[in-house]
MARVEXVEX-744302 format. One record per residue (C-alpha): z, y negated, x. Coordinates in steps of 0.05 Angstrom, whole numbers, plus 5000, padded with zeros to 4 digits. Layout:
<atoms>
ZYX
...
</atoms>
This chain:
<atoms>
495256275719
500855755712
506956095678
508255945597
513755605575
520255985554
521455925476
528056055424
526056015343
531755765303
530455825229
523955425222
525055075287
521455315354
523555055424
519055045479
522254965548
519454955615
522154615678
519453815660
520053855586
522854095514
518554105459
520054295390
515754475329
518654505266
515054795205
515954405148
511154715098
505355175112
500854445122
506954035153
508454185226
513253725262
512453545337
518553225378
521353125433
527952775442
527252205494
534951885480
533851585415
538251695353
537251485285
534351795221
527951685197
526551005160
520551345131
522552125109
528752115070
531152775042
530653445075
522653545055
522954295094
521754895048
521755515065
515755795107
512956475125
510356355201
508856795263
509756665345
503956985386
503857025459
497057045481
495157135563
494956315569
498355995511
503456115451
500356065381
503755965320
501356095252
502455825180
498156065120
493855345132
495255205211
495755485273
498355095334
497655315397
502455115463
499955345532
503255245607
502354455607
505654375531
499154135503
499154125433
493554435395
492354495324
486254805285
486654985206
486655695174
479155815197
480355605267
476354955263
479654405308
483653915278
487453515327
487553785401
490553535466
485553175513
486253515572
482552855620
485752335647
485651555614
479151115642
482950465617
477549865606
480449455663
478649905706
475449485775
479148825751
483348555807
490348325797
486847555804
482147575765
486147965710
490747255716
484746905709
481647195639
489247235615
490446525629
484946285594
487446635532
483747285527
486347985523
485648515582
485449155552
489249715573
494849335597
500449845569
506849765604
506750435630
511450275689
516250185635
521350885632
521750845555
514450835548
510551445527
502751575500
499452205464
491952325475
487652675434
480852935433
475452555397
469152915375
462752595365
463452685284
470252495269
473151905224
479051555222
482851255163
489651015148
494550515183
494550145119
491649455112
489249325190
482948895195
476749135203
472649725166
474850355124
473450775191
477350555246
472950915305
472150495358
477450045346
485149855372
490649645327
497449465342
503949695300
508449035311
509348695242
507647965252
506047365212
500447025232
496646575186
489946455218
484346715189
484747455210
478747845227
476548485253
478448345326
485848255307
490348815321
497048715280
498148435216
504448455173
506049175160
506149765208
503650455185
502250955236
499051455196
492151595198
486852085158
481952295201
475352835188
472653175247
466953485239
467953525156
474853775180
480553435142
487053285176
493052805178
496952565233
504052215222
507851795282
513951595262
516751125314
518850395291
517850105363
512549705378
506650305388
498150185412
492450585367
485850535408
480751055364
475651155414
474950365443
477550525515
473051215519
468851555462
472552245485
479052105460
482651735417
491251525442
497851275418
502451055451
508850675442
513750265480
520150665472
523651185426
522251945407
515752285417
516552475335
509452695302
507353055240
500653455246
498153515176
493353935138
490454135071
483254365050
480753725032
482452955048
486352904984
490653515002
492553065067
494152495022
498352944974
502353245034
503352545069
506652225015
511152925000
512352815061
514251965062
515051814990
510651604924
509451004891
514051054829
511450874761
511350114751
513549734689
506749734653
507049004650
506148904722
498949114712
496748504675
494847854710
499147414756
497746704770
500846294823
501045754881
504445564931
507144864897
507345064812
515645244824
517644504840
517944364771
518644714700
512944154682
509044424726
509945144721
509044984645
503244674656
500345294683
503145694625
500145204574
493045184611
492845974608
494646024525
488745404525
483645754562
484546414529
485846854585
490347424584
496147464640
502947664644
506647344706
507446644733
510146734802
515246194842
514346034909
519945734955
520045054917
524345284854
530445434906
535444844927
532644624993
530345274998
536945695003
536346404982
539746614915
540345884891
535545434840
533944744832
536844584766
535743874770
527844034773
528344534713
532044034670
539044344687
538045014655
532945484694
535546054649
533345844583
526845584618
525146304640
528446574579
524246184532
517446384568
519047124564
518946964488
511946834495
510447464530
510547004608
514747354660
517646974723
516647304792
520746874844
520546944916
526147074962
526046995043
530347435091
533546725130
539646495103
540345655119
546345545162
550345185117
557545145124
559445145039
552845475024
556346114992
550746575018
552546355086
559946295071
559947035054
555547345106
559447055160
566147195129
563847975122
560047985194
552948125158
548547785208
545348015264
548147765332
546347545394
548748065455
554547625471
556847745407
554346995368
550546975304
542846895313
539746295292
533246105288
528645645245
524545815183
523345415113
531145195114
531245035181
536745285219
537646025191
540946705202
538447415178
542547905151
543248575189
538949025141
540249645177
547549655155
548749955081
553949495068
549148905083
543649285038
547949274973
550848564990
543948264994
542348744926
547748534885
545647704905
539447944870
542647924806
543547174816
536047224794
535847884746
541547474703
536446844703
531447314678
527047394730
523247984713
520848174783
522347904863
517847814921
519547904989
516847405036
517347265108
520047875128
516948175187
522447865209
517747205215
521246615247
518645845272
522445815335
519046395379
519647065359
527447415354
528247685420
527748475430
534348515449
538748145387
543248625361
541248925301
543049635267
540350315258
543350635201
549950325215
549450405293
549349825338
541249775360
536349195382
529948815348
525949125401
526949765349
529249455289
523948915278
517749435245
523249655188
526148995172
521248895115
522549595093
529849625083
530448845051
525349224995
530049804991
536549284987
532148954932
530349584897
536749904895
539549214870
535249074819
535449784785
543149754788
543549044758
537549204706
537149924681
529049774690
523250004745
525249484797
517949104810
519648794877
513048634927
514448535003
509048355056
513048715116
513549465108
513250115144
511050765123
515250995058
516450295040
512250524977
518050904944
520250084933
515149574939
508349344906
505148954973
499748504988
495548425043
498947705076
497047125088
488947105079
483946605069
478446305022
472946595062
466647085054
469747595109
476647575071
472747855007
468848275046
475648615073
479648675015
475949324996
476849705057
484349425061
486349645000
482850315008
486050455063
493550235043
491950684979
490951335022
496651165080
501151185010
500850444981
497950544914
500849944879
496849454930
493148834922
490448134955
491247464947
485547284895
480846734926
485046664988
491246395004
489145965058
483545435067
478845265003
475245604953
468645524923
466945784843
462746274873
467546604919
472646494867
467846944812
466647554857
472847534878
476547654810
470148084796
471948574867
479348564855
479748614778
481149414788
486649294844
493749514823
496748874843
492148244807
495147594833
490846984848
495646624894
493545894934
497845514986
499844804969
495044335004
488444804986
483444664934
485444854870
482945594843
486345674781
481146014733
478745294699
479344974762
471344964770
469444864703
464045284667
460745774678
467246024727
471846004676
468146454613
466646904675
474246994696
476147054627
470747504615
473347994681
481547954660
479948164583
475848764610
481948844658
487148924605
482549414575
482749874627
489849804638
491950384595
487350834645
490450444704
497250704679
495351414673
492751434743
499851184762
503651704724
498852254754
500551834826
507551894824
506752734821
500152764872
500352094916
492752044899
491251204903
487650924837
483150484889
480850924938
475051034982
468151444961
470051945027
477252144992
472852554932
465652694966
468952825032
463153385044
457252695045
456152395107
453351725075
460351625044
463751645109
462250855124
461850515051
465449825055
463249514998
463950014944
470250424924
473150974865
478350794809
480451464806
475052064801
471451664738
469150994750
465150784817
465849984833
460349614869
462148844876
458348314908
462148104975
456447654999
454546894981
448046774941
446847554922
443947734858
442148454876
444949004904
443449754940
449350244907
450350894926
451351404876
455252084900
453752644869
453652804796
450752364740
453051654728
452851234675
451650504684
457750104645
453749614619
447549794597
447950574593
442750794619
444351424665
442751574737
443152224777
447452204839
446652284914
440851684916
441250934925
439150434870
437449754863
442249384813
441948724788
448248334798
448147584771
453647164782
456847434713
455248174727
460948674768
456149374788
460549894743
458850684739
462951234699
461451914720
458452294665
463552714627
468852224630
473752114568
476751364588
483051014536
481150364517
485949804504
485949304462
483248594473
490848264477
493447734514
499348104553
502848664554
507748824504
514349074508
512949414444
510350114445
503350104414
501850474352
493750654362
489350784419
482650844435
478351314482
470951274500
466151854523
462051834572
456452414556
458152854499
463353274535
469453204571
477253304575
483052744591
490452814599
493552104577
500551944586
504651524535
512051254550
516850514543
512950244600
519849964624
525650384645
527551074668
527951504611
520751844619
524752204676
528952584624
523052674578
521052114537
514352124547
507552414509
502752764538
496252734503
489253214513
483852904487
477553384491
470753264459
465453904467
458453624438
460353224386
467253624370
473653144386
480053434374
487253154404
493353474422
500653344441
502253704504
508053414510
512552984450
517852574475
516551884454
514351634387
506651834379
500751414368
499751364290
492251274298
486951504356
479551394358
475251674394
468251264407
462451864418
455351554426
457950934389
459451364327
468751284327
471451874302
478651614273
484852194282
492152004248
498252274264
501252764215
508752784231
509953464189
505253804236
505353534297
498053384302
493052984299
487653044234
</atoms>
């Protein structure tokens, strides 16, 4: 029997050493076990900030051919050959070393005819570089029943099984679809359910890494990266929302937004090169009657499109009361802002990034340059804290304009002249590193540097959106899902996208409404709006050179159907903000798949085309052209249609009509919802009533109250209401007072409102 490793504990650290390697588990919680092994690198995590160990009860077992070590919710176990093993409380598998060897797919290809296929532009699979020394791979058992979620917003379907997938963030605007492998943002996490087994499973490595789930062999499943630590989390919990509760303790949660960045967001590619024209769109809105909240600027409002500068001449020489006079109206401005700074001698962007040594450099010690919309351009050295709060504090170039919120664009790093070369010298937490490692958390730390900027220069919930991002990029950035097109497919993946960025921690996610590429038709345009109207992030954005798809660009009956979809929108948006503020404590997305709550149903396990908004309202949109009915899927539990009311039981499939006009909506019986009011955007102004509706004739809700703007709910100022109705019986209390009260709540039962005021000399309502 070959001999067990030797092994030291040190506090919540155990060392396994035998004559090849040294492997170390660290215990973070009783559900949070960390595997490394240092291969040279250095440099904190991008992802984990904060010490996130607490204090754990574990024991080391030696058993006659392995080492197993035991938490209250895992146990791993080591043997001879350091494979990792781990299985959950009642010894069911979780994630185990496979013990085979690799059976890449090029297996029997020559070396000519591998040239061959690769010079006529297709991929050979299993070409990892594994004559490279950095390089490194984990492989892992794959049972016959066993999902796999996460990695944000890859291509593809909610289950990743038999797939590959690439973490190297790149911007590439053709029309993605399943067979792509990389896409803007890289999140090595994934969710995975073996055998009705939850677990979680965390790499965090910024170098360029491989996912194949099963394509190469159906036994196992591998990642593998190019360089860097072997650094994993093995993650557990009793159910898939446990996972998704400990990975984002564990990387960060979405923060609660300004409540305004719920409501609507129109923009194009082309509106910013001109306040006509941006006031235009603003007028055309107020005409229509449609409720929104946000114009956003693209890269036309900027002189010649330098960073942290405007084109006055286009906004009649004073941008500031342009943007000021909007907000007036209740219309916020959004403006974009790229990483590449034009080379421009006198430009003082330039001027001062050179003067302070804040871009990155080639390895003989000259700037970088390469080409994007300015042409000729340098990017600043993110990795440096210096750089961070120089590029913050430019932000308040826009904050002092009144720009209420800034999107980061281009930032994977993308450029037009090739892509940066791996080994440009860029830092690491202040230390001299390369692209090759810095490139994946580029996007993340310009949305930290914008964060951090904003909050200091505003006092307010920074609302900054990137497209590039890494795991933890949350804590700072709403994102979108890139570049994507006005096409069928593109509709048909924004549901398992934005399902899966909700559970790999990206609650406040959203896509491009109707496409940002290519051209739109009215009916692609209505079920859009209709499938997206309950993502966090609502933005109907076009590129310049596209059809039109502004809501009246196609006339009737497109446009009483959009408006139709936003008013219900800002409706719900009062329940969208709970689900935030209940977010920010649990990590739990508001769009999220049917498997995250009925975990225990096989026939949720594969649903692409429906998904939960929270645990109270099931969504079934159209995502195919011509289709005026529908098969839905009801989980278990009873269900109440949202439109007509009539009530179904669960665990069966129905047959719903679905007209052009008509999105398939189902509350779970027992639900208490709040109900806005019909406005037309979100005030600044705390409202004085609300509204809740029951579902059934029973239920509880917990509904949160605070400015909506800044940070003071985190000292208190905040309400927290319970509204409970038992048969007919509706009373409401204030769990928590901090924040001036609702004077007035109804409470709609069976269509009969039951009206409650606020008596201030009690403290309740009557």
């Amino acid at each position: 029997m070959p001999k067990l490793p030797t092994y030291q504990t040190d506090h919540q650290t155990i060392t396994f050493n035998n004559s090849n390697r040294q492997i170390q588990l660290t215990i973070i919680t009783p559900e949070i076990i960390r595997v490394s092994e240092n291969r040279g690198d250095h440099g904190a995590s991008y992802a984990i900030e904060g010490d996130k160990e607490t204090t754990t009860t574990y024991t080391v077992k030696q058993q006659p051919d392995h080492y197993e070590i035991t938490t209250t919710a895992l146990t791993i176990k080591v043997d001879a050959a350091m494979h990792i093993d781990a299985y959950d409380a009642n010894s069911n598998p979780l994630v185990t070393d496979y013990r085979g060897s690799r059976t890449p797919l090029d297996r029997g290809i020559d070396e000519e005819h591998k040239k061959f296929v690769q010079e006529e532009g297709h991929n050979v699979p299993g070409a990892d570089d594994q004559n490279n020394p950095d390089y490194f791979q984990v492989v892992k058992d794959l049972a016959p029943d066993e999902q796999i979620y996460g990695l944000g917003d890859k291509t593809g379907y909610l289950n990743k099984r038999g797939y590959e997938y690439d973490d190297w963030n790149t911007d590439n605007p053709a029309p993605h679809l399943e067979n792509f492998t990389r896409l803007y943002k890289s999140i090595p996490v994934i969710i995975g359910l073996k055998a009705g087994h939850p677990y979680g499973l965390f790499f965090d490595n910024p170098y360029r890494s491989h996912f194949d789930f099963g394509k190469e062999n159906p036994n196992y499943y591998f990642y593998s990266a190019e360089a860097g630590n072997l650094n994993y989390y093995l993650i557990g919990g009793k159910t898939l929302k446990d996972i998704v509760t400990n990975y984002t303790y564990l990387t960060g949660r979405t923060p609660l937004p300004q409540k305004w960045t719920l409501g609507y967001q129109q923009s194009r590619w082309g509106y910013s090169a001109s306040q006509k024209m941006v006031q235009d769109i603003v007028d055309s809105m107020h005409k229509y009657d449609l409720p929104f909240d946000v114009i956003h600027l693209d890269i036309d409002y900027m002189r010649g499109y330098r960073v942290f500068t405007w084109n006055d001449e286009a906004y009649q020489g004073n941008p500031q009361k342009f943007v000021t006079d909007l907000k007036a109206t209740g219309t916020k401005i959004v403006a974009i802002i790229d990483p590449g700074v034009k080379k421009d001698p006198g430009y003082n962007i330039y001027d001062q990034g050179i003067k302070n040594d804040y871009f990155v450099k080639d390895p003989a010690g000259n700037v970088y340059v390469n080409q994007v919309w300015p042409g000729d351009a340098v990017f600043p050295d993110f990795g440096r804290r210096a750089v961070q709060k120089w590029w913050g504090k430019n932000d308040q170039f826009l904050t002092d304009m009144g720009v209420a919120g800034i999107w980061n664009d281009m930032n994977e790093p993308a450029s037009f002249q090739g892509e940066i070369p791996q080994d440009i010298v860029f830092s690491d937490h202040d230390q001299p590193s390369t692209h090759k490692k810095m490139h994946n958390v580029y996007g993340h730390n310009m949305a930290k540097a914008t964060y951090d900027g904003v909050k200091r220069a505003t006092g307010r919930r920074p609302f900054v959106i990137t497209r590039a991002a890494y795991s933890g990029t949350q804590k700072y950035s709403t994102v979108w899902t890139g570049d994507n097109h006005s096409i069928w497919p593109h509709l048909q993946l924004l549901i398992p996208q934005l399902c899966n960025l909700g559970i790999s921690g990206f609650t406040f996610a959203g896509t491009d409404i109707a496409g940002l590429g290519s051209d739109a038709t009215p009916e692609l345009l209505t079920r859009w709006i209709e499938a997206a109207i309950f993502s966090p992030l609502l933005r109907n954005h076009s590129a310049m050179g596209t059809r039109a798809q502004e809501p009246w660009a196609f006339g009737e009956p497109t446009l009483s159907i959009y408006r139709k979809f936003l008013k219900l929108r800002y409706r719900f948006i009062p329940y969208l903000y709970d689900l935030f503020a209940k977010e920010s404590k649990n990590g739990l997305p508001l769009m999220r798949p049917l498997v995250l709550n009925y975990e225990d149903d096989p026939r949720v396990r594969n649903i692409n085309d429906q998904y939960l908004v929270g645990d109270a309202i099931l969504v079934a949109p159209i995502v195919q052209p011509s289709q005026t009915k529908r098969l839905v899927y009801l989980p278990a539990g009873k269900w109440i249609d949202f439109w007509n009311h009539r009530e179904y039981d669960g665990q069966q499939d129905i047959v719903v009509d679905a007209p052009l006009d008509k999105l398939p909506m189902f509350i779970k019986q027992g639900t208490i919802l709040p109900w806005g009011a019909e406005v037309d955007h979100i005030s600044e102004t705390p409202d004085s009533t609300m509204a809740f509706n029951v579902y059934g004739d029973s239920g509880s809700y917990h509904h949160y109250q605070d400015n909506g703007l800044d940070f003071k709910y985190q000292h208190g100022e905040f309400n927290d209401y319970l509204v409970n109705v038992d048969h007919g019986q509706v009373s409401v209390e204030l769990v928590h007072h901090g924040f001036q009260p609702y004077r007035e709540i109804t409470v709609n039962l069976n269509n009969q409102p039951v009206t409650l005021t606020y008596n201030s000399t009690t403290e309740h309502y009557e």
